[in-house]
N, C-alpha and C positions, 0 to 999 in steps of 0.2 A: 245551645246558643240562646241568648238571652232577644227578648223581643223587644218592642218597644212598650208594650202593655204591663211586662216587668219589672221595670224600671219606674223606681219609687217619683211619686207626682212632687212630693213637698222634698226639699231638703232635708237632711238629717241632722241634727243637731245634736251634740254630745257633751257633758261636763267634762272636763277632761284635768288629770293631776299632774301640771307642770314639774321638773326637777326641780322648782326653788321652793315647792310644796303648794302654793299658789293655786286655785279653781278657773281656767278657762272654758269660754263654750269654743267648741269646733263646730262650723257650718258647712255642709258638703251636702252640694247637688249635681244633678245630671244634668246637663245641655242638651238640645237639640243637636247634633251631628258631631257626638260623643264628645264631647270638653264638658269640663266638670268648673263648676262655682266653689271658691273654696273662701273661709275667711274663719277670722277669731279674735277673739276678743283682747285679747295679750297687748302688751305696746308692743315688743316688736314688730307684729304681721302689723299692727297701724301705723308703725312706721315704715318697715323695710316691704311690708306686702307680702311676705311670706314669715315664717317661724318653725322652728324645730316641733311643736304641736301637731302645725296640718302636715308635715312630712310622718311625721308617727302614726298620722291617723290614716293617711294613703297608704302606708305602711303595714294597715292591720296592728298596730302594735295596741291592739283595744284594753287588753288587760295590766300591760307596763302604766298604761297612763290612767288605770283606776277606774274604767268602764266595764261595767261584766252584767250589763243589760241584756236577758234573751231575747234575740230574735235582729236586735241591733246590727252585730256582726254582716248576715246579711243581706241586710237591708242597705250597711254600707259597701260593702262587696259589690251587690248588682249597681250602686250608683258609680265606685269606680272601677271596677273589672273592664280592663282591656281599653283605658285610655292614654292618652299621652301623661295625662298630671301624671297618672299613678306611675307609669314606666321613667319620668324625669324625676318623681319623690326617690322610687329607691335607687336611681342614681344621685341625686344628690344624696340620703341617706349614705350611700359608699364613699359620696367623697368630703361630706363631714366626719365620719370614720376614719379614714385616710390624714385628714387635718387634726381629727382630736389627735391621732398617733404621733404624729409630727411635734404636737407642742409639747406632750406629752414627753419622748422621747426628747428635745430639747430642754426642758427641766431637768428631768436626769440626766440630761450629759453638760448642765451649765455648770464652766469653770472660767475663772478669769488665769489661768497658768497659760502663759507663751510659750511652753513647751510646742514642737510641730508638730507631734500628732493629736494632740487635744486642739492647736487651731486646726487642723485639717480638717478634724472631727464634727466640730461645730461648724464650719463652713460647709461640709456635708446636711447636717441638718438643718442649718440655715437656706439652704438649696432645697432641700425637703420641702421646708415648709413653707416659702416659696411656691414652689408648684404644687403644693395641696391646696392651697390658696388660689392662685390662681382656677384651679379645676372647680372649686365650689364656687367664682364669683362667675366661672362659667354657666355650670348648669342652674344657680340661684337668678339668672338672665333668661335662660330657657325655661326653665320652670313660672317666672313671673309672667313669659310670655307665653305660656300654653294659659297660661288663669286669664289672661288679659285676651286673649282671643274667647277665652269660652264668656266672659262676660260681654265681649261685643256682640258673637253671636247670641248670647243668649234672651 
């Protein structure tokens, strides 16, 4: 069990390699009464307050995104191991997976044929993605609001 004396004083900051090939920093710290400080330089977390980035980086996903600093790892570990961000990143992580599948799966099955079982089809996926949607603008709500409590408290 991790102490308070543990637990990195300054935030961690990381370059990190966006999928559009693009250099952001990731900013992640520990709060007082475990919430985590998260931010990044990207427009969308300056727009939307969160981004596909700081989920990857809650996510441990250090080496996908082009990090392979020693000793980094955990240093970010102890800052979020066993907090709400990290437990709302890799649910949203599941249900942006869940959503890429969805659209995914709707490109290959886009037909403009009025045949009934290709509309039934795509009314299925259209339902799909739908509620994949729905489920990420859920927890991308919860997620903004576990950051949004750790910066009040913090």
């Amino acid at each position: 069990m991790l102490t308070q004396t543990d637990l990195p004083e300054e935030p961690v900051s990381l370059s990190v390699r966006g999928a559009e090939g693009h250099e952001h920093v990731v900013t992640v710290g520990r709060q007082l009464g475990g919430g985590v400080s998260l931010s990044c330089s990207c427009a969308m977390f300056a727009r939307e307050a969160w981004c596909r980035h700081a989920v990857d980086v809650l996510c441990m996903r250090l080496r996908a995104l082009g990090v392979s600093e020693d000793g980094l790892e955990f240093t970010l570990e102890s800052a979020v191991m066993g907090t709400k961000a990290e437990d709302l990143a890799h649910e949203l992580d599941r249900a942006l997976i869940a959503y890429e599948r969805a659209l995914k799966r709707f490109d290959e099955s886009r037909s403009g044929s009025l045949a009934a079982d290709v509309v039934e089809t795509m009314g299925a996926v259209a339902r799909d993605i739908a509620d994949a949607a729905a489920t990420v603008s859920d927890v991308v709500l919860r997620f903004k609001r576990a950051l949004d409590v750790a910066r009040v408290e913090g």
